[in-house]
ChimeraX commands (.cxc) that place a marker at each C-alpha (Angstrom):
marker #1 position 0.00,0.00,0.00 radius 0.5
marker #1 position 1.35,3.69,-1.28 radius 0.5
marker #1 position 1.98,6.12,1.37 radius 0.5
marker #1 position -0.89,8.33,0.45 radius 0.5
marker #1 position -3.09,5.31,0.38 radius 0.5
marker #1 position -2.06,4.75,4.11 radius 0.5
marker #1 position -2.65,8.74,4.61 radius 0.5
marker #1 position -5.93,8.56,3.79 radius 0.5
marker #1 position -6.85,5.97,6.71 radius 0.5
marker #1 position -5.76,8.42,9.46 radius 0.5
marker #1 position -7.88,10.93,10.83 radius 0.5
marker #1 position -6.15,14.22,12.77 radius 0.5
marker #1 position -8.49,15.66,15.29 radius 0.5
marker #1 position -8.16,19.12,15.63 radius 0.5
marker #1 position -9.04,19.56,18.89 radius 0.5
marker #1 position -7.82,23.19,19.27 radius 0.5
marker #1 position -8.42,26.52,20.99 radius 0.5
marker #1 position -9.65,28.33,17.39 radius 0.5
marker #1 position -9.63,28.85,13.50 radius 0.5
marker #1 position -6.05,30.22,13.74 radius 0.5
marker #1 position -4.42,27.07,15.61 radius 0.5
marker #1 position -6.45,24.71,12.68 radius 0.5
marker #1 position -5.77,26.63,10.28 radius 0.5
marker #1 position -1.86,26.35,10.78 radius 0.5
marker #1 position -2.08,22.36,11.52 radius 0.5
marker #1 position -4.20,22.04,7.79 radius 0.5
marker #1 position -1.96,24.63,5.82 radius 0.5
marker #1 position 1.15,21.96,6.90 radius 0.5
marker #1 position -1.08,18.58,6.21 radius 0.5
marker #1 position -3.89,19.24,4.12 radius 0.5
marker #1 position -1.54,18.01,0.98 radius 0.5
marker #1 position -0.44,14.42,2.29 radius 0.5
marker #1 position -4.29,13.31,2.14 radius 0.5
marker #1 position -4.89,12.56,5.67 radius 0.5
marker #1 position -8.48,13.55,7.05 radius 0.5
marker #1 position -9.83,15.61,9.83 radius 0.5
marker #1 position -11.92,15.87,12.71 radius 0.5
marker #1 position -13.50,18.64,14.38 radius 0.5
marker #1 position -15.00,17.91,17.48 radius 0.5
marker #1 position -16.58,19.75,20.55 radius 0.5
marker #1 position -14.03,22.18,21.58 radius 0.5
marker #1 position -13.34,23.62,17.84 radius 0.5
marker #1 position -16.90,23.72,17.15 radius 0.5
marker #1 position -17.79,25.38,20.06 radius 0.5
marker #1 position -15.18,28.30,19.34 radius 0.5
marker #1 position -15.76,28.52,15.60 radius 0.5
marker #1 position -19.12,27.05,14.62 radius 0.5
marker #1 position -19.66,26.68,10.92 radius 0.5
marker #1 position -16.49,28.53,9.75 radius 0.5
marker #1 position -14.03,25.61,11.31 radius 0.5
marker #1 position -16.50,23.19,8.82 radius 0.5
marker #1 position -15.77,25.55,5.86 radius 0.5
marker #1 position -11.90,25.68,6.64 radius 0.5
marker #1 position -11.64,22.31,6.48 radius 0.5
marker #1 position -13.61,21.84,3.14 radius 0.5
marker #1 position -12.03,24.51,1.29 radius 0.5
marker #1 position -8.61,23.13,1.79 radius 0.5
marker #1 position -10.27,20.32,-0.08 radius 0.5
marker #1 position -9.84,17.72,2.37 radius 0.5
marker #1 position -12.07,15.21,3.88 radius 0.5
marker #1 position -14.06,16.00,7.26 radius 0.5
marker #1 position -15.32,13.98,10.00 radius 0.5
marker #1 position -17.70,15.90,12.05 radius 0.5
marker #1 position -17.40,14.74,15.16 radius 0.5
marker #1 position -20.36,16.38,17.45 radius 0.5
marker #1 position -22.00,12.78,18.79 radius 0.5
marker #1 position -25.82,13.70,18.12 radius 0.5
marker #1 position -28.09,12.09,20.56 radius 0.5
marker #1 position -31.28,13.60,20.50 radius 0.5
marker #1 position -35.43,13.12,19.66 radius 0.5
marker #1 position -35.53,11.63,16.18 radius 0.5
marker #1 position -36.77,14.63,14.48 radius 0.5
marker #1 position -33.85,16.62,16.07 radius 0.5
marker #1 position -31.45,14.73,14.64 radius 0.5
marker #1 position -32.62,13.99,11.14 radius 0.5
marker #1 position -32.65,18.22,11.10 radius 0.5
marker #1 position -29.43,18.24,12.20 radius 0.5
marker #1 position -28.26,15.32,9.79 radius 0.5
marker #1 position -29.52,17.26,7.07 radius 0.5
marker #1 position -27.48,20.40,7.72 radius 0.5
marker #1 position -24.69,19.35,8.40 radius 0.5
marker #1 position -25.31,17.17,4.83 radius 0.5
marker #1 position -25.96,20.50,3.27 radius 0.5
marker #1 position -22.57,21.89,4.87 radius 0.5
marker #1 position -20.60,18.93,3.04 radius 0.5
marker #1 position -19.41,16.84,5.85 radius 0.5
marker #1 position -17.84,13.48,4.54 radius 0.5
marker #1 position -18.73,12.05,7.85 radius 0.5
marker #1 position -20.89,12.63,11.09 radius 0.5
marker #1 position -21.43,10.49,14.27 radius 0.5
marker #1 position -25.00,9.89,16.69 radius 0.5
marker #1 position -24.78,7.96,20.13 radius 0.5
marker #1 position -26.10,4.17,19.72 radius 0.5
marker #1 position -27.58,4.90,22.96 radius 0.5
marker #1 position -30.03,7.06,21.57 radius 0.5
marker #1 position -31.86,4.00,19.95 radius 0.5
marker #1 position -32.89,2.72,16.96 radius 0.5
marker #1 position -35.59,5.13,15.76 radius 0.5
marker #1 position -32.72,8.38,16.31 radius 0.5
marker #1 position -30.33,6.53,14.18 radius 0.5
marker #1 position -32.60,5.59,11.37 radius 0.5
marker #1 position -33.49,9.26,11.37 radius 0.5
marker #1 position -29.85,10.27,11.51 radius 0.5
marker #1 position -29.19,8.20,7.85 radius 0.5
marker #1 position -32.53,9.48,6.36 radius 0.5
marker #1 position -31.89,13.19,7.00 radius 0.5
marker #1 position -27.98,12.48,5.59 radius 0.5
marker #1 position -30.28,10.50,2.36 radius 0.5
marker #1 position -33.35,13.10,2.25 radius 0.5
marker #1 position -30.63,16.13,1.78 radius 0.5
marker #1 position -27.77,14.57,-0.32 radius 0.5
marker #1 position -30.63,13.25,-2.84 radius 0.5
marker #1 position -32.40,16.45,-3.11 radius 0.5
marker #1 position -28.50,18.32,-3.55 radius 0.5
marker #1 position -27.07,15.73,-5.41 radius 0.5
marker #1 position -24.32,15.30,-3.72 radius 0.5
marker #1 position -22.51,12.00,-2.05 radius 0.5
marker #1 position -24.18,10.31,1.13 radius 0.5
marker #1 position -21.80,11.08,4.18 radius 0.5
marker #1 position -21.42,8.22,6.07 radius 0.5
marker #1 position -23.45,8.17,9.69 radius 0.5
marker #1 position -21.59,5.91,12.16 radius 0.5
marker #1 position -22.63,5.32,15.67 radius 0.5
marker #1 position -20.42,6.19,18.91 radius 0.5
marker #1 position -20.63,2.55,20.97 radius 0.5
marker #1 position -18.40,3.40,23.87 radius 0.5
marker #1 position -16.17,6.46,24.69 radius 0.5
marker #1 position -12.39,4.74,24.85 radius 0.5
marker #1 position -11.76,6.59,27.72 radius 0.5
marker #1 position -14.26,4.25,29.81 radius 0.5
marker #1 position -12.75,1.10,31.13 radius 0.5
marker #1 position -14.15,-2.04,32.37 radius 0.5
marker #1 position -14.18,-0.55,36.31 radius 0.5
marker #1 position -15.88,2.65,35.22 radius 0.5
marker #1 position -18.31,0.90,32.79 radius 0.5
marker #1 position -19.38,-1.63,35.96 radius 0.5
marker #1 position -20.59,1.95,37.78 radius 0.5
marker #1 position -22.13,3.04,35.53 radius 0.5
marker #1 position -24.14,-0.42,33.99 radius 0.5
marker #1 position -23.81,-1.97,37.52 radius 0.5
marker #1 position -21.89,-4.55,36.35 radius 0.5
marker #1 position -24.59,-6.51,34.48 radius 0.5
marker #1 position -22.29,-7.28,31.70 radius 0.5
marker #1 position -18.91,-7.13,29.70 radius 0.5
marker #1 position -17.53,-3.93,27.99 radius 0.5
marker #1 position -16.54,-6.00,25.22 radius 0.5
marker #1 position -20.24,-7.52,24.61 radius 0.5
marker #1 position -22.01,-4.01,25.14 radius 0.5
marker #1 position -19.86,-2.45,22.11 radius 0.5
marker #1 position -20.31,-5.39,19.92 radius 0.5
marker #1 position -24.48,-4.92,20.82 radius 0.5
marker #1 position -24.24,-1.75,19.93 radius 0.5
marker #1 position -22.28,-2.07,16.85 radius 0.5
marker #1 position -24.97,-4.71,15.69 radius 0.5
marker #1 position -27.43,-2.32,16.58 radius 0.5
marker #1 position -26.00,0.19,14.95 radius 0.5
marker #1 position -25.86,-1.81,11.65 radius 0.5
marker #1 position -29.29,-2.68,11.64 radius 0.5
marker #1 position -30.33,0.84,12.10 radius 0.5
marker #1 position -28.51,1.78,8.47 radius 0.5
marker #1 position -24.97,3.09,9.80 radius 0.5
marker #1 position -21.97,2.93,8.14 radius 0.5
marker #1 position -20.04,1.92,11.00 radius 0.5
marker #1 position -18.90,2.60,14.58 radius 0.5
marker #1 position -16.67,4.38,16.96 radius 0.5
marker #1 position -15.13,1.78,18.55 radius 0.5
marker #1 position -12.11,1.36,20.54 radius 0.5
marker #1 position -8.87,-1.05,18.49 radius 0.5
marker #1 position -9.97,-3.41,21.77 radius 0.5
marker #1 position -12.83,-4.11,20.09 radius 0.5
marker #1 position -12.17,-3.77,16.28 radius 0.5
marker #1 position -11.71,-8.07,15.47 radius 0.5
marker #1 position -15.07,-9.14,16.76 radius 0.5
marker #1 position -17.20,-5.97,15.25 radius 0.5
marker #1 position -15.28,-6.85,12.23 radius 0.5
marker #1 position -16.45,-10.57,12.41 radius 0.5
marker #1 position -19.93,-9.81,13.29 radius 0.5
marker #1 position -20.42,-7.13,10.69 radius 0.5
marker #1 position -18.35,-7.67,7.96 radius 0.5
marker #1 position -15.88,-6.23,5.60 radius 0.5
marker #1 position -17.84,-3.57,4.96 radius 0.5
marker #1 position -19.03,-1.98,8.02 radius 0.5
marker #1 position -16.81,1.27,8.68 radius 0.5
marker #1 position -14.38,0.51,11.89 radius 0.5
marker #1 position -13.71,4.17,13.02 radius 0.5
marker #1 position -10.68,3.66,15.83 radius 0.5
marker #1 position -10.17,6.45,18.29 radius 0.5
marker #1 position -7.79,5.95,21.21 radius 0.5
marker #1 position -4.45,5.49,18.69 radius 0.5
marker #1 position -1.00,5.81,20.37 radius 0.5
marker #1 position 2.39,5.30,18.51 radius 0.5
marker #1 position 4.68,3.44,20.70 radius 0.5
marker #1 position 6.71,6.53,21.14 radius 0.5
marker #1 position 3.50,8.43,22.42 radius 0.5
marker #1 position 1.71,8.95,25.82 radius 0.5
marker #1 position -1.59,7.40,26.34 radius 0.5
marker #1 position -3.01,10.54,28.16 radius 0.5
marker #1 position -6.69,9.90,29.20 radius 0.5
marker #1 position -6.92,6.90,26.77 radius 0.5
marker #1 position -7.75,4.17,28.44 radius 0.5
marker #1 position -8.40,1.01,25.58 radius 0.5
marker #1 position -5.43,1.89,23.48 radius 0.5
marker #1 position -3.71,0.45,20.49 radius 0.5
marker #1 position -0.60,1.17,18.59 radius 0.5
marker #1 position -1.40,2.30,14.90 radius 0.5
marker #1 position -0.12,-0.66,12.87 radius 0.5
marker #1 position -1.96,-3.04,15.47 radius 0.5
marker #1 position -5.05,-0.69,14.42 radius 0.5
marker #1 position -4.84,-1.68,11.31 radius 0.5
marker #1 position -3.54,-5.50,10.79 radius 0.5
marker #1 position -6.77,-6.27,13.35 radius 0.5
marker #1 position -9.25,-4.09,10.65 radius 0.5
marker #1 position -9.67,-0.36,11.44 radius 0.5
marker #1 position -10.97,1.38,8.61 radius 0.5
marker #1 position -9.63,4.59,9.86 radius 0.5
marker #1 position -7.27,5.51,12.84 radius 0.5
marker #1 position -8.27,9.00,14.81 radius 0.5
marker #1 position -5.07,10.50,16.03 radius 0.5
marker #1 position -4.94,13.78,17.83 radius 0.5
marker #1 position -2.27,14.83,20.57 radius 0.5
marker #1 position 0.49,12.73,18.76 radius 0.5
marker #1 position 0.72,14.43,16.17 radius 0.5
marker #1 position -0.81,17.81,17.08 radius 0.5
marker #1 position 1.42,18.34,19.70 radius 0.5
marker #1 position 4.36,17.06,17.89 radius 0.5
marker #1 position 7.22,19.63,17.39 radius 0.5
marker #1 position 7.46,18.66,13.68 radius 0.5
marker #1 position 3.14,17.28,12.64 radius 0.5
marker #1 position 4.31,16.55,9.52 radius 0.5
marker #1 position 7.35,14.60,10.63 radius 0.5
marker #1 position 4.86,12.68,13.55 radius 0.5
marker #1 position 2.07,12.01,10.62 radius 0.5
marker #1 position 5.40,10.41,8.63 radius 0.5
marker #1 position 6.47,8.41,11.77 radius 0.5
marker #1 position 3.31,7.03,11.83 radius 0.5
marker #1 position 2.53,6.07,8.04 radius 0.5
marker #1 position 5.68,4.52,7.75 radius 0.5
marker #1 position 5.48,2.50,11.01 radius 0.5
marker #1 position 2.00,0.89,8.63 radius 0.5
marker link #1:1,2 radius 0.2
marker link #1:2,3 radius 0.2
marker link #1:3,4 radius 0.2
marker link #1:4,5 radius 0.2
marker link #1:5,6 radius 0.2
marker link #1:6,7 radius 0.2
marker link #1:7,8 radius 0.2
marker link #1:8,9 radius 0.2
marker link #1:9,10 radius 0.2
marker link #1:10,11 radius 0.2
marker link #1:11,12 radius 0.2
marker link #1:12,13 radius 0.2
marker link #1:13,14 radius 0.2
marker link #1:14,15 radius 0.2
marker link #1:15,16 radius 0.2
marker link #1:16,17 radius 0.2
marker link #1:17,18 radius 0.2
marker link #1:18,19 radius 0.2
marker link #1:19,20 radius 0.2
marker link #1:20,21 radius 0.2
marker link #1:21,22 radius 0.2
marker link #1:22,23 radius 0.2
marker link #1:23,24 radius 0.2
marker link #1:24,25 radius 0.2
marker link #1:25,26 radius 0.2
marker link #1:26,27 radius 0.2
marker link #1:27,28 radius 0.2
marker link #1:28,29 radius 0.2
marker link #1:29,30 radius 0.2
marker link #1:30,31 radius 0.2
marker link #1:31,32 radius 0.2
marker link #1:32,33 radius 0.2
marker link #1:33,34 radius 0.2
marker link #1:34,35 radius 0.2
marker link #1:35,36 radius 0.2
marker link #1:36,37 radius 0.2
marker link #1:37,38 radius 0.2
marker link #1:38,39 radius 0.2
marker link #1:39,40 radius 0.2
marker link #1:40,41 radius 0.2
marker link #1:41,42 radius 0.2
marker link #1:42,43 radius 0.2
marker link #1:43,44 radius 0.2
marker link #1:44,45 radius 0.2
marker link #1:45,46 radius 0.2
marker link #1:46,47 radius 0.2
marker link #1:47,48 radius 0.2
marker link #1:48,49 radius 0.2
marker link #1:49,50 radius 0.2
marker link #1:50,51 radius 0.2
marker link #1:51,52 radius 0.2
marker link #1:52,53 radius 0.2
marker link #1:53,54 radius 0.2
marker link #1:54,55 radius 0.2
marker link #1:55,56 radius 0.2
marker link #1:56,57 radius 0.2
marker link #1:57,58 radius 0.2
marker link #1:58,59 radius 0.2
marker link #1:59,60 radius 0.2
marker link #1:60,61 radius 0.2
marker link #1:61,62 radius 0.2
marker link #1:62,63 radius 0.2
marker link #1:63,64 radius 0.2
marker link #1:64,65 radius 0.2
marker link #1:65,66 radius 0.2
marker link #1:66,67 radius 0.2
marker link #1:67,68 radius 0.2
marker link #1:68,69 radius 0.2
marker link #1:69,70 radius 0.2
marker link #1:70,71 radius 0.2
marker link #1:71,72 radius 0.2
marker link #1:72,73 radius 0.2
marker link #1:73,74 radius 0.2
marker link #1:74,75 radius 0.2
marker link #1:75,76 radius 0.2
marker link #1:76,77 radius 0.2
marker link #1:77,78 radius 0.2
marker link #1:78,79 radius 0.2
marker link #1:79,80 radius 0.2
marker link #1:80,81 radius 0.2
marker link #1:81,82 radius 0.2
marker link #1:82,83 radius 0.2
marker link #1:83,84 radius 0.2
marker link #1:84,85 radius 0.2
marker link #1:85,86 radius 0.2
marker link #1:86,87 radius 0.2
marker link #1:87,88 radius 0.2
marker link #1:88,89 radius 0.2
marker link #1:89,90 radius 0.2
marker link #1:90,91 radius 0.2
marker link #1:91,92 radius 0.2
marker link #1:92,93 radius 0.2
marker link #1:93,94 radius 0.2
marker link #1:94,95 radius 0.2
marker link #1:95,96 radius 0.2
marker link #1:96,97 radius 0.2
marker link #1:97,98 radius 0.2
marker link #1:98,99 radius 0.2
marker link #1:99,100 radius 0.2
marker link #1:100,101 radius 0.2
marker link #1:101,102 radius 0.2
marker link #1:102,103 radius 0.2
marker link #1:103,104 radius 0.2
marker link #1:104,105 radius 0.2
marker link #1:105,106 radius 0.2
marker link #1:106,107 radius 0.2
marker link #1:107,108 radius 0.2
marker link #1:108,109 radius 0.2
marker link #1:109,110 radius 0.2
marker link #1:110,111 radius 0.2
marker link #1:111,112 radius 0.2
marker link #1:112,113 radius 0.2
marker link #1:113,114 radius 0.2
marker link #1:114,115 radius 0.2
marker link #1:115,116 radius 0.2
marker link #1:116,117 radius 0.2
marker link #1:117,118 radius 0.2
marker link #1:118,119 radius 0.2
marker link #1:119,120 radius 0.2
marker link #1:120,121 radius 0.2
marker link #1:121,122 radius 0.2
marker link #1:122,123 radius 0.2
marker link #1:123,124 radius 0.2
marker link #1:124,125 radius 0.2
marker link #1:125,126 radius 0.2
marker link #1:126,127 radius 0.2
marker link #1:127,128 radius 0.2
marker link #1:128,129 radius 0.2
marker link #1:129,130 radius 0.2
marker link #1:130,131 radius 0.2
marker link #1:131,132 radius 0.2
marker link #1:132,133 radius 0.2
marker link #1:133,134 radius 0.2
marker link #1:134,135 radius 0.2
marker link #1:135,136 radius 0.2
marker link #1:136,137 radius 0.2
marker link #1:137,138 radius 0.2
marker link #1:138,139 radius 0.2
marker link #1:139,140 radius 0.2
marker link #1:140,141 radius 0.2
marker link #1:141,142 radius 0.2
marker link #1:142,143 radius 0.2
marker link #1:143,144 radius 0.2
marker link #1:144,145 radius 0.2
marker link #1:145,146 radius 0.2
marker link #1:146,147 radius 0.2
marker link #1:147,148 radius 0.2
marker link #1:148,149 radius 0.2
marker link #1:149,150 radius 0.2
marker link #1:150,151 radius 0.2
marker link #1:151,152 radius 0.2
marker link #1:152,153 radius 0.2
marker link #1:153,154 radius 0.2
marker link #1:154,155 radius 0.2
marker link #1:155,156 radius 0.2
marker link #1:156,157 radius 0.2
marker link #1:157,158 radius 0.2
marker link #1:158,159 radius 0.2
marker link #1:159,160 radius 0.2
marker link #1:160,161 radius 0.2
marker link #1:161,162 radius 0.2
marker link #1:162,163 radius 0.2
marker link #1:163,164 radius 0.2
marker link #1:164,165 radius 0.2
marker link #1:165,166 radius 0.2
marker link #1:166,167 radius 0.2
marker link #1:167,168 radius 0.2
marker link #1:168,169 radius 0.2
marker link #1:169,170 radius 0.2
marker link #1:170,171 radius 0.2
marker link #1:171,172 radius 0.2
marker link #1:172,173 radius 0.2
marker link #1:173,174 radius 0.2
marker link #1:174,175 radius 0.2
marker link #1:175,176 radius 0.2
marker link #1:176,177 radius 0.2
marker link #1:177,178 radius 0.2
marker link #1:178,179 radius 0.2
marker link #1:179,180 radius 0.2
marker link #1:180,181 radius 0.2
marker link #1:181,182 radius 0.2
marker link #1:182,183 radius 0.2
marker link #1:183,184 radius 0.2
marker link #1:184,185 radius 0.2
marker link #1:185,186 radius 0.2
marker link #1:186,187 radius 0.2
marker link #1:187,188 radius 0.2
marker link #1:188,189 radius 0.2
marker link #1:189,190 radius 0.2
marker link #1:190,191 radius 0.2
marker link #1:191,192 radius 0.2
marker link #1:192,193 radius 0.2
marker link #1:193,194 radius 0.2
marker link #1:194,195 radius 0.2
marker link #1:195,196 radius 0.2
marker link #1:196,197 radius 0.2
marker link #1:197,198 radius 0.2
marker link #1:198,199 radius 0.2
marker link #1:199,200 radius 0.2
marker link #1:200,201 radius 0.2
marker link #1:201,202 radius 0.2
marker link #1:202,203 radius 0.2
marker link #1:203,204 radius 0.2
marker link #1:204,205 radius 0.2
marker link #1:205,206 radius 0.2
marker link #1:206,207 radius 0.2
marker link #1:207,208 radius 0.2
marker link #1:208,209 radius 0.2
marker link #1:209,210 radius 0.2
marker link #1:210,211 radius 0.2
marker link #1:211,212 radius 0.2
marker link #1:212,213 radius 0.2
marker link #1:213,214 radius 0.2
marker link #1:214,215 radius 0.2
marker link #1:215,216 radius 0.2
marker link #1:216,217 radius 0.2
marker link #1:217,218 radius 0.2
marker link #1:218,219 radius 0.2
marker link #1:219,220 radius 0.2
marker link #1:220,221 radius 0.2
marker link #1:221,222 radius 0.2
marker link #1:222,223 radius 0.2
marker link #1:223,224 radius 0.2
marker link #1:224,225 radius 0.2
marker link #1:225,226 radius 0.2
marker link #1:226,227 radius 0.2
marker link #1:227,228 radius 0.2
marker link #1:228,229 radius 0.2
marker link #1:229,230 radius 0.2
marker link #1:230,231 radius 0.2
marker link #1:231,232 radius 0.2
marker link #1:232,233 radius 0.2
marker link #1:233,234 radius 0.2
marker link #1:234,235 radius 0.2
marker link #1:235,236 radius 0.2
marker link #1:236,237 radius 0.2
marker link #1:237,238 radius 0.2
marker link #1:238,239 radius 0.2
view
């Protein structure tokens, strides 16, 4: 596999302060075909202008805001941020079956009326900074970590999603219950030359991989990297 081929499977979350701090990161990366996130914090600071940065460098954006909502909330929401060109959004599985079937037809209803490409709609399972210990206080114990994400994921499939956030812990048996096609999203990346910081189900990016992430999401690694560009390299050649 090319270099840019492997590029294209990692995601860079740009969880930063503003515009100007995102801006820098995508001027340096935007041309070795790597994707990125925006999540909460940029969002929150920017609003729709951090979306518009990202697409007119003319590189692919994961929108990263979790919906979990009423059904008709979401499917409005699906539909702008359709409208505003996202290549990829995420809901909560926990907000049930009827929320995520609205979440893929307000992503359908809008890209078929613009004529534009579906972006995919994959479901958050479990946040990889919950263990096993935290997950038993908060479930009360009543099952394994392991068999809640893979419920979910199946869930999540069956409601019309793409695929899953899910952490590399759990990427072999979604892959074997949902097949080659289902979209592995795998948060919670470290190179072995990297803290783990408040990752808690973690995963080297090569391990990522060989056990069948479709795409890694790497932040702090690289972001906080003297040299991003030189990280990002470390990383796609260690693939």
């Amino acid at each position: 596999m090319d270099k840019r081929k492997l590029a294209s499977k990692i995601i860079l979350a740009l969880d930063v302060p503003g515009l100007n701090d995102a801006r820098k990161l995508i001027n340096q990366l935007e041309k070795t075909g790597i994707a990125f996130k925006i999540g909460f914090q940029l969002f929150t600071n920017s609003g729709p202008k951090s979306i518009r940065t990202v697409k007119d460098s003319g590189s692919r954006l994961f929108l990263d805001l979790k919906f979990h909502d009423i059904p008709n909330t979401v499917t409005r929401a699906a539909e702008v941020v359709t409208e505003m060109g996202v290549d990829m959004f995420n809901v909560h599985v926990s907000g049930g079956m009827e929320m995520m079937k609205a979440a893929v037809k307000g992503a359908e209803s809008k890209s078929e009326e613009l004529g534009i490409r579906k972006p995919f709609v994959i479901g958050v399972t479990m946040l990889t900074s919950i263990d096993q210990k935290l997950f038993d206080q908060v479930y009360e114990g009543k099952t394994k970590l392991s068999n809640q994400v893979l419920h979910m994921a199946k869930l999540a499939q069956d409601a019309g999603l793409d695929g899953v956030v899910a952490s590399p812990q759990e990427i072999e048996m979604i892959r074997s219950a949902c097949g080659d096609e289902f979209i592995i999203v795998t948060p919670g990346v470290r190179p072995e030359w990297s803290s783990k910081d408040d990752q808690k189900r973690t995963m080297t990016p090569s391990e990522a991989i060989s056990r069948g992430a479709s795409y890694l999401v790497i932040g702090r690694p690289i972001r906080k990297a003297h040299d991003p560009a030189e990280a990002l390299n470390k990383i796609i050649q260690s693939l």
